[in-house]
C-alpha positions in Angstrom: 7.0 -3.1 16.3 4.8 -0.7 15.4 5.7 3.6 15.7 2.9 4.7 18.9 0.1 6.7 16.2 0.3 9.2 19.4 3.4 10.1 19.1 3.5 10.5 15.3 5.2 14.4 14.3 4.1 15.9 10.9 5.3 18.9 9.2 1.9 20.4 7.5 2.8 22.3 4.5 1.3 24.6 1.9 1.6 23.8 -1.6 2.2 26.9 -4.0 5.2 29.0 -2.8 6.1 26.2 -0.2 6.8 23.3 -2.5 6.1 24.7 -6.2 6.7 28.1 -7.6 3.4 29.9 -8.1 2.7 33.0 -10.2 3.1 36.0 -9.0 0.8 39.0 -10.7 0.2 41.9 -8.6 2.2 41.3 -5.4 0.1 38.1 -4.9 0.8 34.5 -5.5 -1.3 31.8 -7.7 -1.1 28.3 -8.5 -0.1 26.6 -11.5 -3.2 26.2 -13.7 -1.7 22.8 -15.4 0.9 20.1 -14.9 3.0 21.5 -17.5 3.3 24.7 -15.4 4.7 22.8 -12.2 7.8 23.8 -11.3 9.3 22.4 -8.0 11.2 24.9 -6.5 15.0 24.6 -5.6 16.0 22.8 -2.1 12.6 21.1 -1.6 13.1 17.6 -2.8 16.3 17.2 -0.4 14.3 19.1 2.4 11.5 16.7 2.5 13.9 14.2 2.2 15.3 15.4 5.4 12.4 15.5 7.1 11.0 12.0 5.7 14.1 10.5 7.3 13.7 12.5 10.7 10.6 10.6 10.7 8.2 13.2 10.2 5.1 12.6 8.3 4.9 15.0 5.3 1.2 16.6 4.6 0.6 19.1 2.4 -3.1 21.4 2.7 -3.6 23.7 0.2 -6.2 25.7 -0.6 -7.5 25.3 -4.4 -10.4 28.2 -4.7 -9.7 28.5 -8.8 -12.1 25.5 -8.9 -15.1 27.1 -7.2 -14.5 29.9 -9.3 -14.5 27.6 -12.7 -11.1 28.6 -13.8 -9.2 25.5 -12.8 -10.7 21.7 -13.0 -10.5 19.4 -10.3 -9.0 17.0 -12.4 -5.9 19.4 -12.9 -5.8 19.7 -9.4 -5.1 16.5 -8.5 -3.2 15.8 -11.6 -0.6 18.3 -9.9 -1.1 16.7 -6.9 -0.3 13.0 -8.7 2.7 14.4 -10.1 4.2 16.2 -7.0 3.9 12.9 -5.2 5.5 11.0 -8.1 9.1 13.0 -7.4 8.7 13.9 -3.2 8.0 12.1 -0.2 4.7 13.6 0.6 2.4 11.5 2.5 -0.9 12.8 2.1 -2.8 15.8 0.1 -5.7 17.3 1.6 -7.4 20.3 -0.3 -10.2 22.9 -0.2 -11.7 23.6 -3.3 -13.8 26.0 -1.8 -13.7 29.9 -1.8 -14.3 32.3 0.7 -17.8 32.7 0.7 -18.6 28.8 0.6 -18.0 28.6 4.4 -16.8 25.8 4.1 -14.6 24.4 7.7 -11.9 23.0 5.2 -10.6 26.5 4.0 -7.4 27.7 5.6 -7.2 29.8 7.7 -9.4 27.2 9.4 -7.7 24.4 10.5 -10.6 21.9 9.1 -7.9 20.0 6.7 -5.2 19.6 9.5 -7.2 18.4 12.0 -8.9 16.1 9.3 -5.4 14.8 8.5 -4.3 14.3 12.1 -7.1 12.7 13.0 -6.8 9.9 10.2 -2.8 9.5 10.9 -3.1 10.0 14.8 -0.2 13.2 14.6 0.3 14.6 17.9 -0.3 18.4 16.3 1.4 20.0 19.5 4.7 17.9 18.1 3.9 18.7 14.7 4.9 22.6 12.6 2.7 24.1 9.9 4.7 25.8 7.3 3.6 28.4 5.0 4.0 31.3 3.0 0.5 33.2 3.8 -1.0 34.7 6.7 -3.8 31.8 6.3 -1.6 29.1 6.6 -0.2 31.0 9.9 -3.1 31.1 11.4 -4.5 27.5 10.4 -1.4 26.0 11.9 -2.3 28.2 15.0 -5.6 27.2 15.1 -4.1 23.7 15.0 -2.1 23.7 17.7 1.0 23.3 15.6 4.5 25.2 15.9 4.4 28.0 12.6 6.8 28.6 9.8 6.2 31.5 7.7 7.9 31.9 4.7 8.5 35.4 3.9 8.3 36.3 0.0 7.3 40.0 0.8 3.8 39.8 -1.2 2.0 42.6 -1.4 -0.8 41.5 1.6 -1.5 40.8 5.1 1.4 39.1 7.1 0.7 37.0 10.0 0.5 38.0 13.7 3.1 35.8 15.4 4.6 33.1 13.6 6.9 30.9 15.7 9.9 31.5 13.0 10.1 33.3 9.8 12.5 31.9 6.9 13.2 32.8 2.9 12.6 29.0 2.3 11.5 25.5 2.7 15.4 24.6 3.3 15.9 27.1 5.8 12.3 26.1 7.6 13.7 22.4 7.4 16.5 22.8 9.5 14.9 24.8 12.4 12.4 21.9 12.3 14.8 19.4 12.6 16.8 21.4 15.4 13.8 21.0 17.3 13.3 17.4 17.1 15.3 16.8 20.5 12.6 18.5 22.6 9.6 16.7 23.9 6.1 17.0 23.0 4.9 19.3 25.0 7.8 21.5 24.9 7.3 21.9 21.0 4.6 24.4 21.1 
């Protein structure tokens, strides 16, 4: 017996700041440029965990601009993106390698890679929460349809209008997801 795809909850994460410590220079974040630079940050790994036992579909989207710009390979990209699913429960990795002025429909805050993602794994977005640590993610979740999590590292940049719940980590965001689970779909946005 087979889980209804319909029905199928996903909690859409960002990477850097959400999963792995990024660089901070300036009051703004950036990704690790290497494997050997990864750093998972504390509380993740049993978060997922959490989550991956609720029965909630773990995606991460993540914006990956450094490559466009020729200051990061695409092969270090997903070399990160092997590792990180080596040691957590992550599902899927979908990422823009796009910047800004590539107008791309993939690069958050557009909600190209979540919709992309839902429709391959059937997720029910309205069931589903978005979690991330810029305004983009924010709004791409919105976009979406998803419930938002921002987590608040007081960068130095614009914050999102209205997320649905603001925590100081992906531990703390994990828990308000799972308190949620009870409701029905349609009550979950």
């Amino acid at each position: 017996m087979g889980v209804d795809r319909e029905s199928r909850r996903a909690v859409v994460l960002d990477r850097d700041s959400v999963i792995n410590r990024a660089v901070v220079r300036d009051g703004k974040p950036y990704p690790p440029a290497r494997v050997d630079e990864l750093e998972v940050l504390p509380g993740v790994a049993a978060a997922l965990e959490r989550l991956k036992t609720a029965g909630y579909l773990l995606i991460v989207v993540t914006n990956q601009p450094d490559v466009a710009r020729g200051t990061q390979s695409r092969a270090e990209v997903e070399a990160i993106h092997t590792r990180l699913a080596s040691i957590l429960p992550i599902d899927e990795f979908r990422t823009c390698y796009h910047d800004d002025d590539d107008a791309c429909a993939c690069r958050k805050p557009k909600p190209g890679l979540i919709l992309d993602s839902a429709r391959a794994h059937g997720v029910n977005l309205h069931a589903s929460v978005m979690v991330g640590d810029r305004w983009r993610d924010v709004e791409a979740g919105e976009q979406a349809g998803c419930a938002t999590v921002f987590l608040d590292y007081e960068y130095d940049e614009r914050k999102p209008r209205k997320p649905d719940a603001v925590f100081g980590s992906l531990a703390q965001a994990a828990e308000w997801i799972l308190s949620r689970r009870t409701r029905t779909s349609n009550e979950a946005c």
